[in-house]
PDB file of N, CA, C and O in Angstrom:
ATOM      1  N   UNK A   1     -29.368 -14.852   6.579  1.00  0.00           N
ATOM      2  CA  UNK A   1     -28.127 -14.603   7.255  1.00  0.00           C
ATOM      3  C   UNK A   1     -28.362 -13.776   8.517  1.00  0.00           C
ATOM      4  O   UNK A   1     -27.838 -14.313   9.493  1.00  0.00           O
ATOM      5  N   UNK A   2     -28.824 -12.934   8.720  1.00  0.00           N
ATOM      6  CA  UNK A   2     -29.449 -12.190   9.706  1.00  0.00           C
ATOM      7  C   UNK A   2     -30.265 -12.833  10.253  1.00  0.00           C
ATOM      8  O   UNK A   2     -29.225 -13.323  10.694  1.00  0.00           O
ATOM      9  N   UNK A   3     -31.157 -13.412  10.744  1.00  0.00           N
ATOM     10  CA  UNK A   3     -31.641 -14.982  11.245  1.00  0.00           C
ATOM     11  C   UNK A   3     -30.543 -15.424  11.940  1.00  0.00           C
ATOM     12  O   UNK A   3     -30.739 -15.589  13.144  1.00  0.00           O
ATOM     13  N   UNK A   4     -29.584 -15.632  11.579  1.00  0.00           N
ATOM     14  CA  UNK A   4     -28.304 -16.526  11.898  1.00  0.00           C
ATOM     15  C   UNK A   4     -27.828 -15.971  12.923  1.00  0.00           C
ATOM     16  O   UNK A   4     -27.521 -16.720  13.850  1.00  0.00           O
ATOM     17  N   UNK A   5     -27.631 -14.604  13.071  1.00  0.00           N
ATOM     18  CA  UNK A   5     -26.441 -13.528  14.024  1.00  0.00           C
ATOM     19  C   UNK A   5     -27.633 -13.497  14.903  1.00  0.00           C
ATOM     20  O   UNK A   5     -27.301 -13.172  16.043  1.00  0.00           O
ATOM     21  N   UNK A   6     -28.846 -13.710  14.785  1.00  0.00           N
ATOM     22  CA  UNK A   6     -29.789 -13.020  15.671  1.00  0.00           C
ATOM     23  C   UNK A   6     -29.916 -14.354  16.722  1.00  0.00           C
ATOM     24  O   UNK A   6     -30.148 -14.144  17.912  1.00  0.00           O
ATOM     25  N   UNK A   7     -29.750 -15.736  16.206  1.00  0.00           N
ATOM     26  CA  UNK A   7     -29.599 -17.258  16.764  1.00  0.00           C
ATOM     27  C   UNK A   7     -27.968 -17.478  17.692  1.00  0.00           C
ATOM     28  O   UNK A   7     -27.825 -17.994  18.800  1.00  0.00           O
ATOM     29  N   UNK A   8     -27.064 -16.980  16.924  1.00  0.00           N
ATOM     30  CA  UNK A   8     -25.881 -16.879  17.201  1.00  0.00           C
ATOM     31  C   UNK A   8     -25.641 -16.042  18.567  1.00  0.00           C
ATOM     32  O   UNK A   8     -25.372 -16.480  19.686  1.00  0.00           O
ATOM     33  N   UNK A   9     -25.874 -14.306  18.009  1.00  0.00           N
ATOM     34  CA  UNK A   9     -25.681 -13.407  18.947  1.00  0.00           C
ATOM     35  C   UNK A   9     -24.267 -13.209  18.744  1.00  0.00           C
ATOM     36  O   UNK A   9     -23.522 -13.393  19.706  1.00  0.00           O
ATOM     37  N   UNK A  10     -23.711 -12.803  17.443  1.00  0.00           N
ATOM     38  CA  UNK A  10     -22.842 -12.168  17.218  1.00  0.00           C
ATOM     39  C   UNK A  10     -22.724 -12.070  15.657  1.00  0.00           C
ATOM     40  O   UNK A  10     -23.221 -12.824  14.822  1.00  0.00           O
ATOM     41  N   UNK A  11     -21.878 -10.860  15.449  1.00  0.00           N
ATOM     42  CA  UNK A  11     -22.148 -10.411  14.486  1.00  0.00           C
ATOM     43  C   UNK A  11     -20.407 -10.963  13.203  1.00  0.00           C
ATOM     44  O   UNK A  11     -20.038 -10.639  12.074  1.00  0.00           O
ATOM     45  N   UNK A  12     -19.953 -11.766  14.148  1.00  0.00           N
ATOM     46  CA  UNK A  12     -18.543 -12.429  13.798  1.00  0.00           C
ATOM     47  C   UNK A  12     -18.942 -13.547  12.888  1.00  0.00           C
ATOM     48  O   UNK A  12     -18.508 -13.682  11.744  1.00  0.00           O
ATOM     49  N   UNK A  13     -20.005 -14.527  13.616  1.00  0.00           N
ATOM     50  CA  UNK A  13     -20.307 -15.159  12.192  1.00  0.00           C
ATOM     51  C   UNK A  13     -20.581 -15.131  10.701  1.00  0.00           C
ATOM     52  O   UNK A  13     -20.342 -15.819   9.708  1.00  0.00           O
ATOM     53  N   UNK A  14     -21.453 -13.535  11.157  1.00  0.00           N
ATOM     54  CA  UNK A  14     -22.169 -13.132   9.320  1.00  0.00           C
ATOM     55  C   UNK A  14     -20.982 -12.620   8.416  1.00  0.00           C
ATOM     56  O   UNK A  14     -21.074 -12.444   7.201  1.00  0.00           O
ATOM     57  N   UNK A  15     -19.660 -12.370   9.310  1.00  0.00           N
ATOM     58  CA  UNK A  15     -18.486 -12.157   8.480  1.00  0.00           C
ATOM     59  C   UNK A  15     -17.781 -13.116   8.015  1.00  0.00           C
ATOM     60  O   UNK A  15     -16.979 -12.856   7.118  1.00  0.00           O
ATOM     61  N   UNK A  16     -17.904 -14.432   8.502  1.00  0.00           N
ATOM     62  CA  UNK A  16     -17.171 -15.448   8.345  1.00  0.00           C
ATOM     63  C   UNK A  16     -17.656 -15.754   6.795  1.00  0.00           C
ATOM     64  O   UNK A  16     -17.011 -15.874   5.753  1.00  0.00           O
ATOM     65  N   UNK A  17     -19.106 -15.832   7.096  1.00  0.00           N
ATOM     66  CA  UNK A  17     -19.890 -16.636   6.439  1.00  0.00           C
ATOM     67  C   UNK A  17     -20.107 -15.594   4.979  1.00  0.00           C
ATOM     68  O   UNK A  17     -20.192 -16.265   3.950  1.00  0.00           O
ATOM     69  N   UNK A  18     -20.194 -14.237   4.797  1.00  0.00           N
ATOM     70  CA  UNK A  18     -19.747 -13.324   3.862  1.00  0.00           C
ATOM     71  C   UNK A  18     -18.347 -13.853   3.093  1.00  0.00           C
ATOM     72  O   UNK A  18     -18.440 -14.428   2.009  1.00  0.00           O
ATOM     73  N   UNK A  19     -17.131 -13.635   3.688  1.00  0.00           N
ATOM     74  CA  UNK A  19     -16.029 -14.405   3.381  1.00  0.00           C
ATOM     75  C   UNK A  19     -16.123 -15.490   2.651  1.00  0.00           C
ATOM     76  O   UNK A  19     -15.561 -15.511   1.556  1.00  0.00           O
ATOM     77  N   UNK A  20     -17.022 -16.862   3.219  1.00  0.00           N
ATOM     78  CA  UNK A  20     -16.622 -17.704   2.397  1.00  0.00           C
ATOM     79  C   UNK A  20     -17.899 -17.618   1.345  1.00  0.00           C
ATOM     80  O   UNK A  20     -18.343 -18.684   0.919  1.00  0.00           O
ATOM     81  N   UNK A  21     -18.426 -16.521   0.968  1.00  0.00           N
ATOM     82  CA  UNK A  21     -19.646 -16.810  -0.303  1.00  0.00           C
ATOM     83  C   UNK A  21     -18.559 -15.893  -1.167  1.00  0.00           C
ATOM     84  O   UNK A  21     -18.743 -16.143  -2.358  1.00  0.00           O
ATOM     85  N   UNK A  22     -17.564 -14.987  -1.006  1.00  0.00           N
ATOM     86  CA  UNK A  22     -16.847 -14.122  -1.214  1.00  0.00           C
ATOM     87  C   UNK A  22     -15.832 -15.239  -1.555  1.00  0.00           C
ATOM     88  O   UNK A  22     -15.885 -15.617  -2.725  1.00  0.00           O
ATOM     89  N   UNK A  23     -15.425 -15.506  -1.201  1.00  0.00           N
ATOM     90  CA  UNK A  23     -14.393 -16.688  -1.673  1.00  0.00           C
ATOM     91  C   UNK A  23     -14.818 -17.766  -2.857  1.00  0.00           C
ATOM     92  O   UNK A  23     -14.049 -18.239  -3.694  1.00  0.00           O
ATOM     93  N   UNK A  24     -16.022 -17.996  -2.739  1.00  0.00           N
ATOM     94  CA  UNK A  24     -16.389 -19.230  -3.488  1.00  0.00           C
ATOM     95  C   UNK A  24     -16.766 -18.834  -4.702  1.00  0.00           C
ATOM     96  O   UNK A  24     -16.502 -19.613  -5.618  1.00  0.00           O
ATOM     97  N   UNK A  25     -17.627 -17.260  -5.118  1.00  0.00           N
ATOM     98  CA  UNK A  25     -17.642 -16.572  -6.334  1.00  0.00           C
ATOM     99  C   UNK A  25     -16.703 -16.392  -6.532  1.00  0.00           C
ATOM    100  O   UNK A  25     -16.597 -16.785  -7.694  1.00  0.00           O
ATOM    101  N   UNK A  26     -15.276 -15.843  -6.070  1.00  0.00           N
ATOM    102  CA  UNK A  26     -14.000 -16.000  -6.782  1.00  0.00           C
ATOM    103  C   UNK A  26     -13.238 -17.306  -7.670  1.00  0.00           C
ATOM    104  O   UNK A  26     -12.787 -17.450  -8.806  1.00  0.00           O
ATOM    105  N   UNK A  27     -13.379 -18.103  -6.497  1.00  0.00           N
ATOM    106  CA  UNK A  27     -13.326 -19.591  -6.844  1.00  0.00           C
ATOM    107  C   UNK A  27     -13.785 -20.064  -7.942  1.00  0.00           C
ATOM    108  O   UNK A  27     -13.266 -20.961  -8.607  1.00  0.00           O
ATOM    109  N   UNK A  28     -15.177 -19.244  -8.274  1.00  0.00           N
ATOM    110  CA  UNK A  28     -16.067 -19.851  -9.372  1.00  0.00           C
ATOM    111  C   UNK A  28     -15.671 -18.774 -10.995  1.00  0.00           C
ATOM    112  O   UNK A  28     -16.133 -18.886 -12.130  1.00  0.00           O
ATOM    113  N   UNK A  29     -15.091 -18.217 -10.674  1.00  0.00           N
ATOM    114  CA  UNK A  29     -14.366 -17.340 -11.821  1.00  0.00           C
ATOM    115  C   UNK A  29     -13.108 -17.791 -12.536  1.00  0.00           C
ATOM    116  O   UNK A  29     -12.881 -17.623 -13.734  1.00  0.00           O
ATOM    117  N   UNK A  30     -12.270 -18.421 -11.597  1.00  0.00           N
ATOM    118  CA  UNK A  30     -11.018 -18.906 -11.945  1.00  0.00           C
ATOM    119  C   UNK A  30     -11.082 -20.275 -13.007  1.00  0.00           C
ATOM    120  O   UNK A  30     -11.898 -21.191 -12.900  1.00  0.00           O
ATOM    121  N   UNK A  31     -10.302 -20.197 -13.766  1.00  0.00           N
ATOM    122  CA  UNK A  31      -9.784 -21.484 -14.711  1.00  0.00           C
ATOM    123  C   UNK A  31     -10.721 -22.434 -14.407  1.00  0.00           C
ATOM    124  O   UNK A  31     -11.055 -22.120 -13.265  1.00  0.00           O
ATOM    125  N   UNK A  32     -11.329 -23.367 -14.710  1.00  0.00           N
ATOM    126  CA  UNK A  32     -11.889 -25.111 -14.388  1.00  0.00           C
ATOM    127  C   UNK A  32     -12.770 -24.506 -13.071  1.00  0.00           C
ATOM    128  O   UNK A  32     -12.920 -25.385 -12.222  1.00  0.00           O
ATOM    129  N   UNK A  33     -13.205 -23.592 -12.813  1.00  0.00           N
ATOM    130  CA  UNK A  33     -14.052 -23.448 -11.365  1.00  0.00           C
ATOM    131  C   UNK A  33     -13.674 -23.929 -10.133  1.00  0.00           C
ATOM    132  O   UNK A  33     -14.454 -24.487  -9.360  1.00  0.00           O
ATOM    133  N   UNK A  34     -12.151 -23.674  -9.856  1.00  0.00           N
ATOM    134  CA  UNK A  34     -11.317 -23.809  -8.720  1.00  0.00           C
ATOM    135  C   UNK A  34     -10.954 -23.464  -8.461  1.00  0.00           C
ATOM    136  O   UNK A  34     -10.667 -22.662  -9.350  1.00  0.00           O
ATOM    137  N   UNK A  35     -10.160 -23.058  -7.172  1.00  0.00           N
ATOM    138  CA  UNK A  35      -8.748 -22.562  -6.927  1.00  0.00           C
ATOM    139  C   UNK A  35      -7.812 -23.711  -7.564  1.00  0.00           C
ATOM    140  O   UNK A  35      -8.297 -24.836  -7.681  1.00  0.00           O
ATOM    141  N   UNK A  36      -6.014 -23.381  -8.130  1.00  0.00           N
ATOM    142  CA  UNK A  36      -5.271 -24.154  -8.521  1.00  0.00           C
ATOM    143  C   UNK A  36      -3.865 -23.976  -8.179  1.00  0.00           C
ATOM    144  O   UNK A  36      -2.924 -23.713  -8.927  1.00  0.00           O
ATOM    145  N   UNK A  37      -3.895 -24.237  -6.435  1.00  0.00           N
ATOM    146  CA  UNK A  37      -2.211 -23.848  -5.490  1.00  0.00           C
ATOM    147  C   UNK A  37      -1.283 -24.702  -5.965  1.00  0.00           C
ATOM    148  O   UNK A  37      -0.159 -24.251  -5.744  1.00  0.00           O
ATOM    149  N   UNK A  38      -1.263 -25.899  -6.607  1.00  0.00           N
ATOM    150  CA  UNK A  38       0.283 -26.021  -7.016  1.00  0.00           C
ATOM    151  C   UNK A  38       0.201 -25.322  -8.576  1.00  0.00           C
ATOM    152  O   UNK A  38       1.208 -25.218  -9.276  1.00  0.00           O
ATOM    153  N   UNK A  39      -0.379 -25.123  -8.764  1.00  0.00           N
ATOM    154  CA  UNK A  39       0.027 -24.091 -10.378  1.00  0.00           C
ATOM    155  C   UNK A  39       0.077 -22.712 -10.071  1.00  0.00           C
ATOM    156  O   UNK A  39       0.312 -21.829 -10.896  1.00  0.00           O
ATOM    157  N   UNK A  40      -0.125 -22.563  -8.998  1.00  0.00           N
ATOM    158  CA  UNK A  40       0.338 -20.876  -8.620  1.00  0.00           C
ATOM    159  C   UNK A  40       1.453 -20.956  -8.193  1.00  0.00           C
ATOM    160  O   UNK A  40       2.474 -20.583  -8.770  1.00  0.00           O
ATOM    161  N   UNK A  41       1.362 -21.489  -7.060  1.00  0.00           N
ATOM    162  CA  UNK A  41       3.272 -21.813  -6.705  1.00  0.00           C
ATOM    163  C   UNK A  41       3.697 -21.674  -7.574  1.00  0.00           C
ATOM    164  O   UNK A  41       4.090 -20.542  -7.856  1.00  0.00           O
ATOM    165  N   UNK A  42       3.860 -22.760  -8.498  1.00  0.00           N
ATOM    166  CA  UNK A  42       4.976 -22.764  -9.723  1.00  0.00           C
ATOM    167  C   UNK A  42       5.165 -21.765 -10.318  1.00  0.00           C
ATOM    168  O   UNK A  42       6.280 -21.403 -10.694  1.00  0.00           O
ATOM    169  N   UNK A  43       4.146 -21.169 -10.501  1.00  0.00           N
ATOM    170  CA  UNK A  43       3.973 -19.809 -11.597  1.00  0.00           C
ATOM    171  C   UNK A  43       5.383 -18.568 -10.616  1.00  0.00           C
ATOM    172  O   UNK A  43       6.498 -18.269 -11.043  1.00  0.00           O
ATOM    173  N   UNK A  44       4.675 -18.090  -9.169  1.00  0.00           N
ATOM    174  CA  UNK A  44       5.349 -17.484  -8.424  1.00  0.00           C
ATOM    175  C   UNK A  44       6.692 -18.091  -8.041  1.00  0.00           C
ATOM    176  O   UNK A  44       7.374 -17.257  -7.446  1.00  0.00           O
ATOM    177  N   UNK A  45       7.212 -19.104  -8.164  1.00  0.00           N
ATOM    178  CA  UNK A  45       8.691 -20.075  -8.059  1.00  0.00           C
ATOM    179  C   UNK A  45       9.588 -19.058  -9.679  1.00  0.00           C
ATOM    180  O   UNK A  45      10.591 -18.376  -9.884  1.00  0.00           O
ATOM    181  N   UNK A  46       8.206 -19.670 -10.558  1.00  0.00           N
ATOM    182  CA  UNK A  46       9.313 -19.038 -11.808  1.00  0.00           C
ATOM    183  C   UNK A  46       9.469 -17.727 -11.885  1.00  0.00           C
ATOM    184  O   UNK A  46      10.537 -17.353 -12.369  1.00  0.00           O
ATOM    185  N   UNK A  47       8.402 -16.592 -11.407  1.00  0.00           N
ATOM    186  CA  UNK A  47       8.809 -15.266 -11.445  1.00  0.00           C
ATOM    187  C   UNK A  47       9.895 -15.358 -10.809  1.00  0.00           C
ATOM    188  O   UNK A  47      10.885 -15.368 -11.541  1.00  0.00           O
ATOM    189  N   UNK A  48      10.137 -15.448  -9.454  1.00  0.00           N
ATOM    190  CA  UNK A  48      10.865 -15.549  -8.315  1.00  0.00           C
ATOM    191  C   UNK A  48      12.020 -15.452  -9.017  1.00  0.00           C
ATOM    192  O   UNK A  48      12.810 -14.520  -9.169  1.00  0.00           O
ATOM    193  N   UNK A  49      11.981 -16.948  -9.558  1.00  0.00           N
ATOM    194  CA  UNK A  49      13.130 -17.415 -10.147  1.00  0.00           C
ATOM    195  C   UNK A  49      13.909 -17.191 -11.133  1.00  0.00           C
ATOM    196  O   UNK A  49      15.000 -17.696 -11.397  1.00  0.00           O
ATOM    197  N   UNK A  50      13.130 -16.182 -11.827  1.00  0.00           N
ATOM    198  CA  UNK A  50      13.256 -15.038 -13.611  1.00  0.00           C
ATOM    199  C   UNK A  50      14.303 -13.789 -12.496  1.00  0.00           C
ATOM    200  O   UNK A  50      15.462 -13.409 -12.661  1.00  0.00           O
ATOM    201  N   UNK A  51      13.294 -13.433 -11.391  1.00  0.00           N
ATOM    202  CA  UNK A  51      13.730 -12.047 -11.101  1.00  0.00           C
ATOM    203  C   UNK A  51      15.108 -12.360 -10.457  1.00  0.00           C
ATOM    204  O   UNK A  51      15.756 -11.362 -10.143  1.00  0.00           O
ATOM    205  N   UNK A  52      15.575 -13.367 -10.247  1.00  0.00           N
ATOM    206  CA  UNK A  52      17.178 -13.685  -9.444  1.00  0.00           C
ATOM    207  C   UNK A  52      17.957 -14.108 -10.048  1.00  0.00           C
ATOM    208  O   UNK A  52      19.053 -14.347  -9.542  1.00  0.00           O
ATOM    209  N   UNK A  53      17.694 -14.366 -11.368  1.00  0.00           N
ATOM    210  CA  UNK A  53      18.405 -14.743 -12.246  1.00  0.00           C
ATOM    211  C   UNK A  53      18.945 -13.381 -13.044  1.00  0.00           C
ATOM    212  O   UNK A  53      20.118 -13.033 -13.179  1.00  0.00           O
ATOM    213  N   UNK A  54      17.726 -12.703 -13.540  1.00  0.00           N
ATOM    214  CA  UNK A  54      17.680 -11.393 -14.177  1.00  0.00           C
ATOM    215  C   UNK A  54      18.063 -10.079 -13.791  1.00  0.00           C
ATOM    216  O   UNK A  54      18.409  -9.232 -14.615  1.00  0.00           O
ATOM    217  N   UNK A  55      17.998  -9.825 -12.217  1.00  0.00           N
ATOM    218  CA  UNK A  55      18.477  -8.722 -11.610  1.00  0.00           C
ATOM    219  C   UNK A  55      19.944  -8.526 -11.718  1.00  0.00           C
ATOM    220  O   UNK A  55      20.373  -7.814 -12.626  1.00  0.00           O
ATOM    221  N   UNK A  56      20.945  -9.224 -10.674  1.00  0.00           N
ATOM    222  CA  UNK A  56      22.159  -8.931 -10.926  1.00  0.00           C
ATOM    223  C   UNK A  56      22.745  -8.340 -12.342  1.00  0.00           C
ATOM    224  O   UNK A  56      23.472  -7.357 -12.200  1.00  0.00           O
ATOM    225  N   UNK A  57      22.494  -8.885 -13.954  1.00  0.00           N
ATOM    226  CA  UNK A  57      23.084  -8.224 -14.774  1.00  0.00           C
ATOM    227  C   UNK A  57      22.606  -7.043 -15.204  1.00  0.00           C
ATOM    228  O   UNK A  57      23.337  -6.084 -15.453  1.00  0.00           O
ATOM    229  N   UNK A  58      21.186  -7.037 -15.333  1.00  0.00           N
ATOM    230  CA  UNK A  58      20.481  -5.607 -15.174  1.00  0.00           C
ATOM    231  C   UNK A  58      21.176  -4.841 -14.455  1.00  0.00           C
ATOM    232  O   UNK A  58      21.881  -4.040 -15.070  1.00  0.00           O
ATOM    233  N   UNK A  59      21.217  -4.819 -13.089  1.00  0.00           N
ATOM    234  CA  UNK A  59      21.501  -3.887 -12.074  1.00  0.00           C
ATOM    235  C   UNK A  59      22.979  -3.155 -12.467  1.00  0.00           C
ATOM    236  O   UNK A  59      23.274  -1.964 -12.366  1.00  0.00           O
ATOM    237  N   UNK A  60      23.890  -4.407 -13.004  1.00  0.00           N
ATOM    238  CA  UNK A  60      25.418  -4.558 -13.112  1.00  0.00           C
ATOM    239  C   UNK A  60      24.946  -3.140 -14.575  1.00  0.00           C
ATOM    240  O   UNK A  60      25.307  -1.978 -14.758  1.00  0.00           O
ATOM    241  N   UNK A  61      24.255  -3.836 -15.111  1.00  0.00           N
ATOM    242  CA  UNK A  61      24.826  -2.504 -16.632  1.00  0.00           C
ATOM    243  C   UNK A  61      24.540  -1.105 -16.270  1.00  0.00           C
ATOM    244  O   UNK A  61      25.278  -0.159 -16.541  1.00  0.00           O
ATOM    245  N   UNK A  62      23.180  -1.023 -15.506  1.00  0.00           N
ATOM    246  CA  UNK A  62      22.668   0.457 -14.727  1.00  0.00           C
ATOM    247  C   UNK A  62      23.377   0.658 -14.212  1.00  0.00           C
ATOM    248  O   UNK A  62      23.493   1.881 -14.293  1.00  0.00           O
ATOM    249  N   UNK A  63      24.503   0.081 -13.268  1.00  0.00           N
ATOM    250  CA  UNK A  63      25.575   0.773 -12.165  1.00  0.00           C
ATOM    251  C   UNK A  63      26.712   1.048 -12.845  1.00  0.00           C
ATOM    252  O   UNK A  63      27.376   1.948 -12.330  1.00  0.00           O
ATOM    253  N   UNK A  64      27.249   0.470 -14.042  1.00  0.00           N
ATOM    254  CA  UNK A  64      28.144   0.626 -15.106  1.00  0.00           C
ATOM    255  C   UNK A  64      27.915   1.746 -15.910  1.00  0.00           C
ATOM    256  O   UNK A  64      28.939   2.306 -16.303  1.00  0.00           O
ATOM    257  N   UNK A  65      27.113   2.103 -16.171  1.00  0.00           N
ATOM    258  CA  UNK A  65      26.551   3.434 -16.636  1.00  0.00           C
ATOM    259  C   UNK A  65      26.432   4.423 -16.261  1.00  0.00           C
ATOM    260  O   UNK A  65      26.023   5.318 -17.000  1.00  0.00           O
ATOM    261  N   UNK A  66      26.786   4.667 -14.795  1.00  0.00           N
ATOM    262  CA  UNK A  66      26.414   5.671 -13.982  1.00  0.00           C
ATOM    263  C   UNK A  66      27.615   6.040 -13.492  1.00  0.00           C
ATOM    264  O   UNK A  66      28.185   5.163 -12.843  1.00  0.00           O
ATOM    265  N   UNK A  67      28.293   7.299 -13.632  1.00  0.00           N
ATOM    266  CA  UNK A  67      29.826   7.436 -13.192  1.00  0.00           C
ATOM    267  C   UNK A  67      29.558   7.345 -11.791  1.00  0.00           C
ATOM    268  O   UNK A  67      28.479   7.330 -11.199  1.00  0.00           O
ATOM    269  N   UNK A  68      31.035   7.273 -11.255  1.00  0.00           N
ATOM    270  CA  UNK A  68      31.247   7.668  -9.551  1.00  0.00           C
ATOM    271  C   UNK A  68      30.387   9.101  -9.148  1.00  0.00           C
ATOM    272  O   UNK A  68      29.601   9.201  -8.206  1.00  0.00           O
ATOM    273  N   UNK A  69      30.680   9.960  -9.925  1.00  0.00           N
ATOM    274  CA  UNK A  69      30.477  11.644  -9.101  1.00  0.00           C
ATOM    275  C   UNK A  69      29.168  11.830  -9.272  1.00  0.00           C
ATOM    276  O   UNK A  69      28.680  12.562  -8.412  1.00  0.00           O
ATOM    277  N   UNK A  70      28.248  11.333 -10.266  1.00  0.00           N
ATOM    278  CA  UNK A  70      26.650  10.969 -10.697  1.00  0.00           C
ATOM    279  C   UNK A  70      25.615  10.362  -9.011  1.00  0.00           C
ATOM    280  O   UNK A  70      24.593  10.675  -8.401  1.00  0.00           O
ATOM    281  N   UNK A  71      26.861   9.251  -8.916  1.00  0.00           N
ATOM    282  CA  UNK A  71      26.521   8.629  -7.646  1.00  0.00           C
ATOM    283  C   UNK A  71      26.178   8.805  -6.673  1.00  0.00           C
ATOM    284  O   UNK A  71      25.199   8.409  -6.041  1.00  0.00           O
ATOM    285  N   UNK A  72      27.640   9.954  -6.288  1.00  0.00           N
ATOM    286  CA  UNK A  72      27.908  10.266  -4.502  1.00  0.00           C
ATOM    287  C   UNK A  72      27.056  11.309  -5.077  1.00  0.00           C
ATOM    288  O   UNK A  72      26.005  10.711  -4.846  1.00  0.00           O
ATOM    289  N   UNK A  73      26.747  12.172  -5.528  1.00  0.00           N
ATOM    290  CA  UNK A  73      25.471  13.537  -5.928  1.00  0.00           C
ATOM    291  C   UNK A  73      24.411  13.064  -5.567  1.00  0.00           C
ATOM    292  O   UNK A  73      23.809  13.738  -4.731  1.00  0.00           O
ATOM    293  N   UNK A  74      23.810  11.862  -5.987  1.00  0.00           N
ATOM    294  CA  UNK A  74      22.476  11.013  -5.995  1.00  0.00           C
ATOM    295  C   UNK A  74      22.307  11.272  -4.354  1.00  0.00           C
ATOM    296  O   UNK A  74      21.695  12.044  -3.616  1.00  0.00           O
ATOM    297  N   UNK A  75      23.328  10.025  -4.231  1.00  0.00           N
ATOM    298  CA  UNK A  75      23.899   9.794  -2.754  1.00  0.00           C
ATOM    299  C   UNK A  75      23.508  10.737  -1.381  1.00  0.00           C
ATOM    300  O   UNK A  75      22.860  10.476  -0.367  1.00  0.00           O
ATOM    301  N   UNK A  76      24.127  11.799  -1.790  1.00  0.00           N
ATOM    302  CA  UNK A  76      24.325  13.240  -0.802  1.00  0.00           C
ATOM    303  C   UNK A  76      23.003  13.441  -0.844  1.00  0.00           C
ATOM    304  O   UNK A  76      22.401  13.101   0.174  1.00  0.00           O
ATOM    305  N   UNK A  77      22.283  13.956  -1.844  1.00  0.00           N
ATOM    306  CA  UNK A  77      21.152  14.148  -2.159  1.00  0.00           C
ATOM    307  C   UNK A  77      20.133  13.393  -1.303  1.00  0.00           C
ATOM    308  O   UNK A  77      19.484  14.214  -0.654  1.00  0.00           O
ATOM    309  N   UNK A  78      19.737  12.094  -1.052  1.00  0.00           N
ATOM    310  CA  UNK A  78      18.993  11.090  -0.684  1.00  0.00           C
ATOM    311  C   UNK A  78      19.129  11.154   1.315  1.00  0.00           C
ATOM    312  O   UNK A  78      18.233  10.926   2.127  1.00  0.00           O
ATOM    313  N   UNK A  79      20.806  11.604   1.615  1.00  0.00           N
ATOM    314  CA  UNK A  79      21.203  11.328   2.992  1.00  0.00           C
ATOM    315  C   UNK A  79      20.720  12.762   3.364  1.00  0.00           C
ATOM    316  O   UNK A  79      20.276  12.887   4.506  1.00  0.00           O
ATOM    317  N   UNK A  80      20.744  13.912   2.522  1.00  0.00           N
ATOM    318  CA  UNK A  80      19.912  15.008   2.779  1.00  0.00           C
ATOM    319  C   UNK A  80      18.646  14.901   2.923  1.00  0.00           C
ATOM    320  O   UNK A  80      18.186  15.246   4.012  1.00  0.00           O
ATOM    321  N   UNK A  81      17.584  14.320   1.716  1.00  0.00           N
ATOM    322  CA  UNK A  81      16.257  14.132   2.404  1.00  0.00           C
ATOM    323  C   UNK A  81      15.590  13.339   3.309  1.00  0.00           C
ATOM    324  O   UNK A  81      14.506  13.530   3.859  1.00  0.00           O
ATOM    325  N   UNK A  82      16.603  12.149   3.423  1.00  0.00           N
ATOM    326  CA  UNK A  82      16.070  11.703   4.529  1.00  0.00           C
ATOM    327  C   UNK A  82      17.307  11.295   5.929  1.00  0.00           C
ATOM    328  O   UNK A  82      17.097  10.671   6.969  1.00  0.00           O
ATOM    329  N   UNK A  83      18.174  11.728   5.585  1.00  0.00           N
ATOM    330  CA  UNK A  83      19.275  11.657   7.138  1.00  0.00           C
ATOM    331  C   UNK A  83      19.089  12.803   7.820  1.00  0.00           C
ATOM    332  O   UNK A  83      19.696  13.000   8.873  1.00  0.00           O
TER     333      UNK A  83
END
């Protein structure tokens, strides 16, 4: 590799070329010895898709739980440390 930058005359290639041996031992770790982008998508679609489904009623029972005067205290509090 050093051979290479010294033929080249820059030191941008031996990073490229780091990168993709860096990439390809990763590559070679994963499931079946691949990368696998439409099964990640999907995977990240369904979190996505768990967390937008799941937030609003969560959020709804935590804010239901929490009186008004709990709030504006929080509130005041927060516009004090950082307003």
């Amino acid at each position: 590799m050093g051979a290479v930058k010294e033929l080249v005359g820059g030191a941008d290639l031996g990073k490229r070329e780091a990168d993709i041996e860096v990439a390809g031992a990763a590559a070679a770790a994963e499931i079946g010895g691949s990368w696998r982008p439409v099964e990640t998508t999907l995977v990240l679609l369904a979190w996505a898709a768990a967390g937008l489904l799941l937030a609003p009623p969560i959020l709804r029972g935590i804010a239901r739980r929490e009186s008004g005067s709990l709030m504006e205290e929080r509130r005041r509090r927060a516009l004090q440390r950082f307003g």
